[in-house]
C-alpha positions, 0 to 999 in steps of 0.5 A: 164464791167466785171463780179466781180468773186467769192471770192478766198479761196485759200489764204496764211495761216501764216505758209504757207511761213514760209515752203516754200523752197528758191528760187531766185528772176528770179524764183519769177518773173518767177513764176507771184509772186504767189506761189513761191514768199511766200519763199523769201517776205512772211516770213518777210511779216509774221514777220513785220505784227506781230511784236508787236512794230515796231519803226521808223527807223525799219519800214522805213529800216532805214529812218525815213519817214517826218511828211508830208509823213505820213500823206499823206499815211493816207490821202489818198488812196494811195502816188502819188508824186502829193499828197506829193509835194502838202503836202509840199507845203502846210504843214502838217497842210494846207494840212490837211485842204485843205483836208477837205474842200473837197466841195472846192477841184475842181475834174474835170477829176473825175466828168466826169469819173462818168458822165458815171454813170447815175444811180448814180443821180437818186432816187429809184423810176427811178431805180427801174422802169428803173432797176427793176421788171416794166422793166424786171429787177433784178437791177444790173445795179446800183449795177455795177454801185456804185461799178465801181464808188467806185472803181473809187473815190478811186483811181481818185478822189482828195478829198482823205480824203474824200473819206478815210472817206466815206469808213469808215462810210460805213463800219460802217454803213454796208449794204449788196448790193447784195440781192433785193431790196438793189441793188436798194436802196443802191444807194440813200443811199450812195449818200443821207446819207454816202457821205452826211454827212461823214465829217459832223455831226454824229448825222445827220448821225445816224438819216438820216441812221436810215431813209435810206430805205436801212439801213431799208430793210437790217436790217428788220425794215420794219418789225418790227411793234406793236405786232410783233417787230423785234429787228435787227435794234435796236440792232445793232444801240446800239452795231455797231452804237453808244455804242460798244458791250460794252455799258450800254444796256440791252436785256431789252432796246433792247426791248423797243428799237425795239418797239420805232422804229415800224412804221420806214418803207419806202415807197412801189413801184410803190409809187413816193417816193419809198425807202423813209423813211415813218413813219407808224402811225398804225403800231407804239406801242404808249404805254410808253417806258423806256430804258437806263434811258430815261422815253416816255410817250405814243404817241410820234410817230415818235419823239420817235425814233428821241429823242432817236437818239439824246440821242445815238448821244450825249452820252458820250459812243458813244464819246468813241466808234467813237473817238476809231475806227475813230483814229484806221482807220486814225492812228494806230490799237490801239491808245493811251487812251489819244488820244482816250480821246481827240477826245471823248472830241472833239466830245462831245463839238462840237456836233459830229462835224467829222471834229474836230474830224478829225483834232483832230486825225491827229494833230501834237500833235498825231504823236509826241504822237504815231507816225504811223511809229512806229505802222503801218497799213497793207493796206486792200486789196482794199487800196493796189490796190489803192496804185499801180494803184495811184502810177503809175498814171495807165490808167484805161479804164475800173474797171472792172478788178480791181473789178474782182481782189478785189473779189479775195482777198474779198475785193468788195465794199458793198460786206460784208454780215454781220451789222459789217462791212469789218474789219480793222485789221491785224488779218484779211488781214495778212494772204492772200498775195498770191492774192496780189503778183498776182495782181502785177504780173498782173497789171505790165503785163497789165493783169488787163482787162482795166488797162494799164501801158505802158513800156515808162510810167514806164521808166519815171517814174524812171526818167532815173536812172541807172541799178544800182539804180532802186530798190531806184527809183522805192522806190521813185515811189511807197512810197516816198523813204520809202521801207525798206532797205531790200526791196530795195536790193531785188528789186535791186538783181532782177535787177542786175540779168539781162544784161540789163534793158530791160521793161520785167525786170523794170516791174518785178521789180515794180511788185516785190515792189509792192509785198515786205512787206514796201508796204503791211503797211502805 
């Protein structure tokens, strides 16, 4: 498997395309869709990214996109045809719900795609002996293994809202992958916590997160102990975790916050239970505690910390804060207060319940409210490269190429070294395209490392349609017939351009669809 390169500096600022010279469509596809490509897609790219109010009919070209199509663009990691003729199938609301009842969804070619991936069911303790230091070595082999299979999930996998999910709460409950020892533990705590609970109940979350021996590791509560407190973990899990930046905290309560949790620390090697969580009596300040209007008295130990848990998990603030992020990842960037009220509301009657919560956000009632075509998304990097290989139904012998280009555009999983978390904003992505339009080029050329889209495989694709409507197929392909009008016409000049539709040429074209400004947004 290839080794994921350094992250790309070189990317496109907000005024680079607006200064590039005109030049013709062969001329952009002759140029790999790189640096020439930033005169023609690249300033509207620029322009539809910062609009401050894209309606319906603008953002889709003209054609206002179904309900169902929609919500399978937020669904999942990416249109298929299968997705949306199984959406309509279903209907919105059965569909959504077939989603998430994901422990019933059957996933068969994915379940051996990751039988490939020994280290993914084993505890610390076996990666570490068979991995680590007693071996010889320096644990990357679960490091490659969790990322090739992240990757993979997101793609292959059919429980899309699932893995959606996932995704979220991995970035909110961030943790760094590639220092010692997260190499290792990072595994048990993507299997045993993340995945364990991403649509389940967020108090379990944020108490088996707070026990996670990689959440421990990363955020230095393994050393934090009476008379030498370490504040890291108790900041954070106020600030990113339940209440926001925001929230009604003090840097007293931080404080007294970092003295409840001495004492949470995990188990050594070469213990059986390496990496698990372990509460360390002797190392716990057992005077009373006062934070955040909470009284504890002396000696609670190890209930201290979890009382507090549940009094976070609970609160009216952190109702607040995940019902807004939660609806600005599945929905829009910046959703309405009364959406964001009703899934505070949901959350605080059911307990946490992310399901409900869920529902909730992606309900009828929210589209007709604040419809996600009118406020799109821009794709993230890793989003983007889902979309293309999803669309194409691409043959994925081997992710490491795909790892290699996500390091290019730094969007590697688990790559993200700081509490926060990859961001999700336009502000953050909007302005590096340039590692896109190369990926396009690339993975319509089979210049991917093991990722393969055959000539015959794009001409079926399209279905046979003629010269002159290939843009609107390949449209049909990649988004359901969503691109905007623009795009199409611009694909389609590219075509018309040549004689004959040749496979040169149809891969260009997809490579150029997949490069327009309709496709970097959902």
């Amino acid at each position: 498997m290839a080794t994921p390169t350094p992250e790309r500096t070189d990317v496109l600022t907000a005024r680079d395309p607006l200064r590039a010279p005109t030049v013709t469509r062969r001329l952009i596809l002759q140029g790999g869709l790189t640096g020439a490509v930033a005169a023609g897609l690249g300033a509207r790219t620029a322009a539809y990214g910062q609009a401050s109010q894209i309606g319906p009919a603008t953002a889709a070209g003209g054609v206002l996109r179904d309900d169902i199509l929609t919500l399978v663009n937020h669904v999942t990691q990416g249109f298929t045809r299968a997705s949306y003729e199984e959406a309509k199938s279903l209907g919105f609301e059965g569909y959504l719900e077939s989603q998430l009842d994901h422990e019933n969804i059957p996933d068969v070619e994915m379940d051996a795609v990751l039988a490939q991936f020994p280290t993914l069911t084993m505890t610390s303790k076996e990666l570490f002996d068979t991995y680590g230091p007693p071996a010889g070595g320096n644990g990357i082999q679960p490091l490659v293994e969790l990322r090739a299979a992240t990757v993979l999930r997101s793609i292959i996998s059919k429980r899309q809202l699932f893995e959606r999910m996932v995704e979220f709460w991995t970035n909110h409950f961030n943790v760094y992958h590639l220092d010692n020892p997260l190499r290792i533990l990072k595994t048990a705590e993507d299997r045993d916590v993340i995945r364990a609970h991403a649509l389940g109940n967020f108090g379990d979350l944020l108490l088996a997160d707070a026990r996670s021996g990689a959440m421990i590791v990363y955020l230095d509560n393994i050393a934090n102990t009476v008379g030498n407190t370490n504040e890291n973990y108790a900041r954070e899990v106020m600030e990113l975790h339940t209440f926001g930046v925001d929230g009604p905290y003090t840097e007293q309560d931080i404080q007294e916050l970092a003295r409840v949790f001495t004492g949470w620390t995990i188990f050594p090697p070469p213990n059986q239970s390496y990496g698990n969580f372990r509460f360390a009596v002797g190392a716990h300040d057992n005077g009373p505690k006062s934070l955040l209007g909470l009284n504890i008295p002396a000696g609670g130990g190890v209930g201290e910390g979890e009382t507090v848990l549940a009094f976070l998990a609970t609160h009216v603030k952190t109702a607040d804060f995940i019902a807004r992020k939660m609806a600005a990842w599945l929905l829009s960037y910046d959703p309405p207060q009364s959406l964001v009220d009703r899934v505070a509301r949901t959350f605080l009657s059911t307990g946490g319940d992310i399901k409900s919560m869920v529902r909730e956000i992606m309900s009828p009632q929210s589209f007709a409210e604040y419809h996600p075509i009118a406020h799109p998304k821009l794709r993230r990097p890793g989003h983007f490269v889902n979309s293309v290989l999803r669309a194409t139904g691409a043959t994925i012998n081997a992710p490491g190429g795909i790892i290699q280009s996500l390091a290019l555009m730094g969007h590697i999983p688990f790559d993200w070294l700081s509490p926060d978390g990859y961001p999700d904003s336009i502000e953050a992505w909007g302005h590096a395209v340039l590692p896109r339009w190369d990926f396009a080029a690339r993975v319509f050329r089979n210049q991917v490392p093991g990722v393969q889209i055959t000539g015959p495989q794009l001409f079926g694709l399209i279905g046979g349609a003629p010269q002159a409507e290939v843009a609107r197929a390949i449209d049909e392909v990649l988004m359901g017939g969503a691109m905007s009008a623009t795009d199409v016409a611009e694909v389609q000049e590219y075509v018309d351009s040549y004689p004959n539709l040749t496979g040169s040429v149809l891969r260009d074209a997809f490579a150029l669809a997949a490069s327009s400004p309709s496709f970097q947004y959902y």
